[in-house]
C-alpha positions as a Python dict, from the first residue, in 0.01 Angstrom:
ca = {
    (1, 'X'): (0, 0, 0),
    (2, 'X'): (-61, -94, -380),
    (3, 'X'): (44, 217, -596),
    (4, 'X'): (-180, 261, -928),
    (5, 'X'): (45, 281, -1227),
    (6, 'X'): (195, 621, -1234),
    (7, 'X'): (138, 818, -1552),
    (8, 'X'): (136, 1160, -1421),
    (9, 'X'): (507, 1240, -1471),
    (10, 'X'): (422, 1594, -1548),
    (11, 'X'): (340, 1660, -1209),
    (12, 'X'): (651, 1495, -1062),
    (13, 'X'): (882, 1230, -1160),
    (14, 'X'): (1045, 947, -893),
    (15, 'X'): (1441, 1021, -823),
    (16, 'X'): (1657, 818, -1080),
    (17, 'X'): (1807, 558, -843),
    (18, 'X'): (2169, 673, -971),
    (19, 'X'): (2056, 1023, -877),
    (20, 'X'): (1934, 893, -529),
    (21, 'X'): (2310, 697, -527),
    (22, 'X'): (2489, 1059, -576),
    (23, 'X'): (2286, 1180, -328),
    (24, 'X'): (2350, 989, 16),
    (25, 'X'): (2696, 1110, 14),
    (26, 'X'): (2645, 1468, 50),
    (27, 'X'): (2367, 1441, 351),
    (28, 'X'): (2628, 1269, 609),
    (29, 'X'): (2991, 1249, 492),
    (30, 'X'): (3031, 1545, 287),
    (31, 'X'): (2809, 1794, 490),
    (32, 'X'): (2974, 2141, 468),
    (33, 'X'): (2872, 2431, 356),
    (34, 'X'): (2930, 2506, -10),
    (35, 'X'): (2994, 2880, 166),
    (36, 'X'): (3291, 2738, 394),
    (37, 'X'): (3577, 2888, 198),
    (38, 'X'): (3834, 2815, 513),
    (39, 'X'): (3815, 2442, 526),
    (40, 'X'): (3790, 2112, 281),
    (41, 'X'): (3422, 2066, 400),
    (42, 'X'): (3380, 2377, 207),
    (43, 'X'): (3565, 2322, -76),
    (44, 'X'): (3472, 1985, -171),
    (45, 'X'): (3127, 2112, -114),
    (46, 'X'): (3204, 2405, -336),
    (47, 'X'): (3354, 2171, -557),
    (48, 'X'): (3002, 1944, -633),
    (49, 'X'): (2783, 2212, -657),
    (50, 'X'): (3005, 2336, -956),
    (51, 'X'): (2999, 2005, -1104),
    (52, 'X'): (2663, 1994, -1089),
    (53, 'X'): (2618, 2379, -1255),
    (54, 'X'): (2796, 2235, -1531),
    (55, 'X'): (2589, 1939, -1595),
    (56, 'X'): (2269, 2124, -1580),
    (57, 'X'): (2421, 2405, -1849),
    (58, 'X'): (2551, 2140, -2102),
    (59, 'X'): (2168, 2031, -2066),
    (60, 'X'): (2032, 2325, -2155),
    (61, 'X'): (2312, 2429, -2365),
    (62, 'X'): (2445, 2758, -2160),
    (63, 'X'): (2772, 2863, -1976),
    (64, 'X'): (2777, 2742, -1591),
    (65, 'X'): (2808, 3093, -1451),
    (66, 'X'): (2507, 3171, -1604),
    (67, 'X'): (2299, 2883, -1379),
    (68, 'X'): (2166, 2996, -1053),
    (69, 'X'): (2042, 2742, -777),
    (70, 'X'): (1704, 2809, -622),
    (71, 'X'): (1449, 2610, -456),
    (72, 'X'): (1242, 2543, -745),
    (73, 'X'): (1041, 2660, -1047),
    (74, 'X'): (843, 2871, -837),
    (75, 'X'): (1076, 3063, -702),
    (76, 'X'): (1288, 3066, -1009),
    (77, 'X'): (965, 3216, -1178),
    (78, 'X'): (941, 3504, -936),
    (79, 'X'): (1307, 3547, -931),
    (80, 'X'): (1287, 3624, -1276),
    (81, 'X'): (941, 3814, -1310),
    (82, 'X'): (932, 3996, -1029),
    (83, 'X'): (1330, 4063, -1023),
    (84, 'X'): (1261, 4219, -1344),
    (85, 'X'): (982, 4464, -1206),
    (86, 'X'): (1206, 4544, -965),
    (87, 'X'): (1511, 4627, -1136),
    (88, 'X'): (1282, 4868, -1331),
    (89, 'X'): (1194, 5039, -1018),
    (90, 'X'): (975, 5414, -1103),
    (91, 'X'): (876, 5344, -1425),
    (92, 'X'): (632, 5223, -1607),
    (93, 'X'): (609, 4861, -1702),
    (94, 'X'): (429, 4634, -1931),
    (95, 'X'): (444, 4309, -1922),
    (96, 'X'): (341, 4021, -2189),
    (97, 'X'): (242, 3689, -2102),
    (98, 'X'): (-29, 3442, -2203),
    (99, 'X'): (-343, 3292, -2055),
    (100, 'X'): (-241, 2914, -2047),
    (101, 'X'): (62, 2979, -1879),
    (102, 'X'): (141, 2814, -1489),
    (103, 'X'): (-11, 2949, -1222),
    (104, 'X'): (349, 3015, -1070),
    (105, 'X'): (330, 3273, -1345),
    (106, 'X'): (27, 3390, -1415),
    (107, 'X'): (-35, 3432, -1000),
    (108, 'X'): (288, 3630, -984),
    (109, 'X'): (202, 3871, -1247),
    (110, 'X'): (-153, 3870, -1104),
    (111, 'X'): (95, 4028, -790),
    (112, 'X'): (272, 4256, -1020),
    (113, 'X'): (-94, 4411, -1157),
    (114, 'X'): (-154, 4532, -782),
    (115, 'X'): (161, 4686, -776),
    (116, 'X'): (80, 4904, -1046),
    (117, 'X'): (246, 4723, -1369),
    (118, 'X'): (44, 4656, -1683),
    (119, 'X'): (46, 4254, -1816),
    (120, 'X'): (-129, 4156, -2195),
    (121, 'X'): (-242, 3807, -2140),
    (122, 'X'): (-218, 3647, -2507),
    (123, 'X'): (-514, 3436, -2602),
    (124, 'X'): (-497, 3083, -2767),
    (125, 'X'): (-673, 2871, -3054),
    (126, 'X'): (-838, 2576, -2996),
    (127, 'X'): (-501, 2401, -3010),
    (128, 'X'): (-364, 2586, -2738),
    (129, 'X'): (-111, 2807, -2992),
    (130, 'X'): (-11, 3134, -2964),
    (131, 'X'): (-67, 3392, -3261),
    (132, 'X'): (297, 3547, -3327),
    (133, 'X'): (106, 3870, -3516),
    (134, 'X'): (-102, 3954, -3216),
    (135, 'X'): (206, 3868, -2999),
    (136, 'X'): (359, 4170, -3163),
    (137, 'X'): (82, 4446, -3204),
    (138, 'X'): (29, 4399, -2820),
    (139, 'X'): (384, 4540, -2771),
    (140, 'X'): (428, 4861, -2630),
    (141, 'X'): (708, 5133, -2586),
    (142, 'X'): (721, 5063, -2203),
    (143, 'X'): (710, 4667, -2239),
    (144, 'X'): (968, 4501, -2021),
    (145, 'X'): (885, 4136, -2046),
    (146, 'X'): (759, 3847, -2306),
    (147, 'X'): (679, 3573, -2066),
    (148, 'X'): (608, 3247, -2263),
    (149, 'X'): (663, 2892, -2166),
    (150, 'X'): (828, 2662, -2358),
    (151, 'X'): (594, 2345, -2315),
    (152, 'X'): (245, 2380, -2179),
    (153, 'X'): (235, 2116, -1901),
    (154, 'X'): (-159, 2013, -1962),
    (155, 'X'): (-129, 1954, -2329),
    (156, 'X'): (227, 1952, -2376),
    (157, 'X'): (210, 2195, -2730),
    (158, 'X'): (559, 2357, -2753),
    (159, 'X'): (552, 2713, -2839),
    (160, 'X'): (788, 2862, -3132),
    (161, 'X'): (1005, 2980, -2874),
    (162, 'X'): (1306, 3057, -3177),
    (163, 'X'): (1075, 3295, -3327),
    (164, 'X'): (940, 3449, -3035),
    (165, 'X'): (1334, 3541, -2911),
    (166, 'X'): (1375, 3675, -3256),
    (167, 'X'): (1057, 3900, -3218),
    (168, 'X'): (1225, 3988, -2868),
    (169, 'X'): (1528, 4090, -2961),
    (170, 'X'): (1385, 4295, -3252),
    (171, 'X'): (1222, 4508, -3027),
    (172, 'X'): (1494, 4494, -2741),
    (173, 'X'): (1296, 4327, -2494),
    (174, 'X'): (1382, 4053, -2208),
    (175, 'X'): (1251, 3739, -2273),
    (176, 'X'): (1145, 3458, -2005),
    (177, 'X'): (1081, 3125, -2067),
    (178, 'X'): (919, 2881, -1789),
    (179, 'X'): (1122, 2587, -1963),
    (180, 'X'): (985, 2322, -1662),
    (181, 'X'): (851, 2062, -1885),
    (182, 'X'): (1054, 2101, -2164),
    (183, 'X'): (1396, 2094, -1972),
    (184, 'X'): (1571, 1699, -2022),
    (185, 'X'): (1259, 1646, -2313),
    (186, 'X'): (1358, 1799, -2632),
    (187, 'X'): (1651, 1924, -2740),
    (188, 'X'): (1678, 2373, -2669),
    (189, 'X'): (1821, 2688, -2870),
    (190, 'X'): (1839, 2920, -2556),
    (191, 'X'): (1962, 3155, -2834),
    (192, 'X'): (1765, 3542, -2752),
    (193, 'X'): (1641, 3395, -2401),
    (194, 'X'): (1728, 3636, -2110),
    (195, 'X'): (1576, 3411, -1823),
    (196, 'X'): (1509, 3028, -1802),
    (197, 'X'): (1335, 2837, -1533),
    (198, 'X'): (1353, 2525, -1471),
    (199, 'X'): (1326, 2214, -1180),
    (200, 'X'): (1502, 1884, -1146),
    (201, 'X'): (1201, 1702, -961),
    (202, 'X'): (1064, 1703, -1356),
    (203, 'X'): (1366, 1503, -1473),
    (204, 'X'): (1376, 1226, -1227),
    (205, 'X'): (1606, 1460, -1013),
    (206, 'X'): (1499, 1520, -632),
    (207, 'X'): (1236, 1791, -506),
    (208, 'X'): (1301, 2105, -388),
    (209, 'X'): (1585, 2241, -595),
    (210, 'X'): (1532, 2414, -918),
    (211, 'X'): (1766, 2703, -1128),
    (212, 'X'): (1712, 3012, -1309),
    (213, 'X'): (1916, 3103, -1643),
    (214, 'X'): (1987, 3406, -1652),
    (215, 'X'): (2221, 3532, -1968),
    (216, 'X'): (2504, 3726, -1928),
    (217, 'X'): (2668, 3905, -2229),
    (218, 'X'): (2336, 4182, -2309),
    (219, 'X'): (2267, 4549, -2220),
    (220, 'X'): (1924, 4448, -2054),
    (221, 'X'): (1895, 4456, -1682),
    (222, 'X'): (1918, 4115, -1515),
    (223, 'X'): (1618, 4044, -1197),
    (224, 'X'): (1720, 4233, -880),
    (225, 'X'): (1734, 4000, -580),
    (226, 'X'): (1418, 3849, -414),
    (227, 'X'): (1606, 3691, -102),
    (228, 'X'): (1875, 3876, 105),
    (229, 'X'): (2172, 3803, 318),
    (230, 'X'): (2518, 3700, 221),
    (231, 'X'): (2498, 3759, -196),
    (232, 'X'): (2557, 3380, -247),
    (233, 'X'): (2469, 3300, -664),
    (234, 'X'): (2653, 3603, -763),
    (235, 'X'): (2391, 3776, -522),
    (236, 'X'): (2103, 3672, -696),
    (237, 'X'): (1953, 3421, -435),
    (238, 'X'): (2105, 3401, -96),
    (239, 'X'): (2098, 3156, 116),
    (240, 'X'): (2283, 2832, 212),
    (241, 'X'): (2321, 2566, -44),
    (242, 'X'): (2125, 2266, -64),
    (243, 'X'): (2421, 2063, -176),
    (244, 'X'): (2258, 1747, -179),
    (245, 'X'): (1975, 1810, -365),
    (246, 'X'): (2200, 1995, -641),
    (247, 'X'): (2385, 1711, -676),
    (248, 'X'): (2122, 1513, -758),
    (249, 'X'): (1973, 1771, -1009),
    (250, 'X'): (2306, 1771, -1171),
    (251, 'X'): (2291, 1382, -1151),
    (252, 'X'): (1997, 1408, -1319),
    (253, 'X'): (2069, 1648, -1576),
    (254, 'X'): (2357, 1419, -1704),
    (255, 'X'): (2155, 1089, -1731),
    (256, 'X'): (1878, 1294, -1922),
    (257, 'X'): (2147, 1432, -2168),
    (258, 'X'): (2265, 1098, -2287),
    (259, 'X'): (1906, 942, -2272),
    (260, 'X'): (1648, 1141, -2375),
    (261, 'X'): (1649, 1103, -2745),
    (262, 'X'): (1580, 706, -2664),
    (263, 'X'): (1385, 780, -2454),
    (264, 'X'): (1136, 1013, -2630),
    (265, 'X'): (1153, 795, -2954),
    (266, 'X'): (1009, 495, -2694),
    (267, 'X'): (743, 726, -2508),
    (268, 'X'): (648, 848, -2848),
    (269, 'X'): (501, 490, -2948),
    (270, 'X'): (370, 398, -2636),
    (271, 'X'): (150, 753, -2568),
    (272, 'X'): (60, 695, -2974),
    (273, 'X'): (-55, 358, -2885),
    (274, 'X'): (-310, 502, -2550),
    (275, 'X'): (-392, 775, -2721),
    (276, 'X'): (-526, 620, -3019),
    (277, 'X'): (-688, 317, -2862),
    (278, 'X'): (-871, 628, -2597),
    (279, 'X'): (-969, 798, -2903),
    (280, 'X'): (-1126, 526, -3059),
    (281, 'X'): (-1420, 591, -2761),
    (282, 'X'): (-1747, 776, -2852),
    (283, 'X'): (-1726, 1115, -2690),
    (284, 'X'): (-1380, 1165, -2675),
    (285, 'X'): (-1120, 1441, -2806),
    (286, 'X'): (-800, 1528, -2814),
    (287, 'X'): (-696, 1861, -2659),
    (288, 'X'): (-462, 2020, -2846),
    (289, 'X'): (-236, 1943, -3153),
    (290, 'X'): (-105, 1638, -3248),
    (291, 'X'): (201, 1767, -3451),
    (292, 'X'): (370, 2017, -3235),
    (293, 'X'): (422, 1894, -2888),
    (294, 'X'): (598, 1646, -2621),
    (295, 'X'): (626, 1326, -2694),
    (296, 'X'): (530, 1182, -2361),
    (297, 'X'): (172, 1387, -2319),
    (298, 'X'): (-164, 1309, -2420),
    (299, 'X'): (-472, 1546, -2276),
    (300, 'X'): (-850, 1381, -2371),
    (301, 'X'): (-1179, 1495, -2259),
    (302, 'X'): (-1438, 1240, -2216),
    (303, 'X'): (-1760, 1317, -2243),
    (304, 'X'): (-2107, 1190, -2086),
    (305, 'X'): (-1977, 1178, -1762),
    (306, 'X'): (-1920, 1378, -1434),
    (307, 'X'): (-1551, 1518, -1429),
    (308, 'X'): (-1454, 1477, -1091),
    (309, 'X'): (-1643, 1108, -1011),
    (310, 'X'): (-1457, 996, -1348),
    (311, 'X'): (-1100, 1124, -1236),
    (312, 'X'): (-1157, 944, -887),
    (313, 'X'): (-1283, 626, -1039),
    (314, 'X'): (-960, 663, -1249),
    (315, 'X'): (-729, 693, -995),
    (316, 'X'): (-804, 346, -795),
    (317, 'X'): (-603, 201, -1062),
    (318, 'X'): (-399, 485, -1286),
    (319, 'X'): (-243, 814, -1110),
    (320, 'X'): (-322, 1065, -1333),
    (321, 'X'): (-492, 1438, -1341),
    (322, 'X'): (-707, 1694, -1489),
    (323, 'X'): (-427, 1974, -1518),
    (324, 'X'): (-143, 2101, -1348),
    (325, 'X'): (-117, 1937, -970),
    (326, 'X'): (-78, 2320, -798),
    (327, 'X'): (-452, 2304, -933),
    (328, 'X'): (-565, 1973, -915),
    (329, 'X'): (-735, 1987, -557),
    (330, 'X'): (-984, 2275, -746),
    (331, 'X'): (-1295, 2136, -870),
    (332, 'X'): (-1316, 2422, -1177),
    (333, 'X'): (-1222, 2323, -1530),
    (334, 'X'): (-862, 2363, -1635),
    (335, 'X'): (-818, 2760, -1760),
    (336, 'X'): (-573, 2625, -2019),
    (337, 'X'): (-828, 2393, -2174),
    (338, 'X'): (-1103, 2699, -2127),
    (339, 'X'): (-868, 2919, -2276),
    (340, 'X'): (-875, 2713, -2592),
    (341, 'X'): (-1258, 2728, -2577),
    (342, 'X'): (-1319, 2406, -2440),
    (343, 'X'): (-1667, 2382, -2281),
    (344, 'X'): (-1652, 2382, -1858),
    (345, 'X'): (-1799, 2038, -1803),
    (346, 'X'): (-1564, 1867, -2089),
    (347, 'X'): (-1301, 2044, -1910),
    (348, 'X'): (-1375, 1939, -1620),
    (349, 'X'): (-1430, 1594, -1754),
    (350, 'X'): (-1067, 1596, -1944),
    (351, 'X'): (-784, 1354, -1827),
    (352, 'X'): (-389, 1455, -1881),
    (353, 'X'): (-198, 1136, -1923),
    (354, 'X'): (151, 1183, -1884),
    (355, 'X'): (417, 894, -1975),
    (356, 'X'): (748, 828, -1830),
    (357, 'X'): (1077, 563, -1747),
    (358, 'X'): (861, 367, -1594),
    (359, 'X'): (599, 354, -1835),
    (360, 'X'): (593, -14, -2039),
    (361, 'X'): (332, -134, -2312),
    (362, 'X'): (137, -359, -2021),
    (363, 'X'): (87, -23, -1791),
    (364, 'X'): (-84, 137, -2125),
    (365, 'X'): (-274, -123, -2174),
    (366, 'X'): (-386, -197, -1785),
    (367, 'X'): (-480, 239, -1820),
    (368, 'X'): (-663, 136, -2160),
    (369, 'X'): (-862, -159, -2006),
    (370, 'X'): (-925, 41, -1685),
    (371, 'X'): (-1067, 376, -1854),
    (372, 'X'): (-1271, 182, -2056),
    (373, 'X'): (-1436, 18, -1747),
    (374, 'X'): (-1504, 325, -1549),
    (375, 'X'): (-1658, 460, -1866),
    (376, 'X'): (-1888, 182, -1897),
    (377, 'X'): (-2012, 252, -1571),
    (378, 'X'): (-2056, 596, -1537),
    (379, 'X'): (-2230, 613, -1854),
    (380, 'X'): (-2487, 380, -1794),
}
């Protein structure tokens, strides 16, 4: 099968082939169970999954005891959300959040509403940013939770996440960030953040493994347990180890540490270079803002033609979306580009281009050449 280029890396990103090297190992020769504590299949087990919990704290810049394995973002976002609820069990509970968040989050507090807690969602601008003053008149005496993610994986603006701890701590609150896109991107100050999600199959790590932050060190309660049955992560999230994949996560989390400065400064130029030659198309915009975001994300509507005929004309030849993929298969527009007031059918008609290692200066330009024909077509 011919692939078309890949520039959706914010929906997944391929296994680093040193990453997929690590790996092998730990599926066949070293099989045990990182729980074994009678025998060396155990401990060398044991022994590679701590490795790995220090290479994915010096990432994000925290102590290894404070990393807990799960089996993703998703489950490290309930972990953390509703672990929270739960540890605040009989009372009553307001939560903060915002309305272009994941659906991992917004769905779970969605599930926390039904259970009786209260959640603020926080509106947007037309860039997409939050407004710090109305972040703090919506807190409340009973609020347990700021919720904010780091990066916004549509239109990749990065929130002020140092001010919002500092607005969190004021006020004694927990704060949890859904740090997916921004983990082995930019550089992080974890300083005031309680919880931390984040996923290794968005760093070229494999899928299906993911960790939660969780600080130690602070008077505030920590989640209570979602899964049950032999206490393993400090009793957070039972449940046998999935060495290999860890491995590779904390694979992963090394190369990204040593390369991602490059490696941003040469994604930087090449999404400048698409974007700008995409821009320079009647009927187009840019969603969001230019100066505060990642440097490997563009988001542009398109206008004049039919959303989801464009985006499947697109993707004969370039893999890319309209938003997040737990919501691509929907036909409705985006609700982070309708929460920054973007009309439905631009929405709908609105293209996130995401750049990554693979990415080179003739793939931009086959995606140029290629938009521009299926615009030319659709529009006449």
């Amino acid at each position: 099968m011919q692939y078309p280029v890949y520039l959706d890396y914010n929906a997944t990103t391929p296994c680093h082939p040193d990453v997929l090297e690590k790996m092998v190992p730990w599926f066949s020769q070293h099989f045990g169970n990182a729980a074994s504590k009678n025998h060396p299949y155990g401990w060398i087990a044991e022994d590679a999954v701590e490795q790995a919990r220090e290479q994915i704290a010096q990432l994000i810049g925290v102590k290894s005891k404070e990393v807990i394995f799960t089996s993703g973002a998703t489950e490290s976002i309930n972990l953390a959300i509703q672990g929270i609820f739960n540890a605040y069990t009989n009372e009553n509970q307001h939560f903060i959040t915002c309305a272009t968040e994941h659906k991992a989050v917004l769905d779970t507090f969605a599930y926390l509403e039904s259970k009786g807690a209260e959640v603020t969602y926080l509106g947007v601008n037309s860039k997409g940013e939050i407004d710090l003053s109305e972040l703090q008149a919506c807190i409340q005496t009973n609020t347990k939770m700021i919720a904010l993610m780091w990066a916004n994986n549509e239109t990749g603006i990065i929130h002020p996440i140092q001010k919002i701890a500092q607005i969190a701590a004021e006020k004694q609150i927990i704060f949890f960030t859904d740090a997916v896109q921004a983990v082995g991107k930019i550089n992080l100050d974890i300083e005031g953040i309680h919880l931390l999600a984040l996923s290794a199959h968005k760093f070229y790590g494999p899928k299906g493994v993911g960790a939660l932050y969780i600080r130690h060190n602070h008077p505030l309660p920590k989640p209570a347990p979602l899964i049950w049955g032999g206490g393993h992560e400090k009793t957070f999230r039972s449940g046998t180890l999935n060495v290999p994949g860890i491995v590779g996560m904390g694979e992963a989390a090394a190369i990204r540490l040593q390369n991602m400065q490059i490696e941003n400064r040469r994604l930087a130029l090449l999404r400048d270079r698409l974007e700008n030659r995409l821009l320079e198309i009647n009927g187009t915009q840019l969603n969001g803002s230019k100066a505060n975001r990642l440097t490997h994300v563009s988001n542009i509507s398109f206008a004049g033609v039919e959303g989801e005929e464009f985006l499947r004309m697109l993707n004969k030849k370039i893999a890319v979306s309209s938003g997040s993929a737990c919501t691509s298969i929907s036909p409705k527009p985006s609700h982070v580009l309708a929460a920054m007031g973007i009309d439905s059918d631009l929405g709908r008609a609105s293209v996130r281009f995401s750049l990554g290692l693979d990415t080179t200066e003739e793939k931009v330009d086959a995606a140029i050449s290629h938009v521009k024909e299926s615009l030319s077509v659709l529009r006449s």
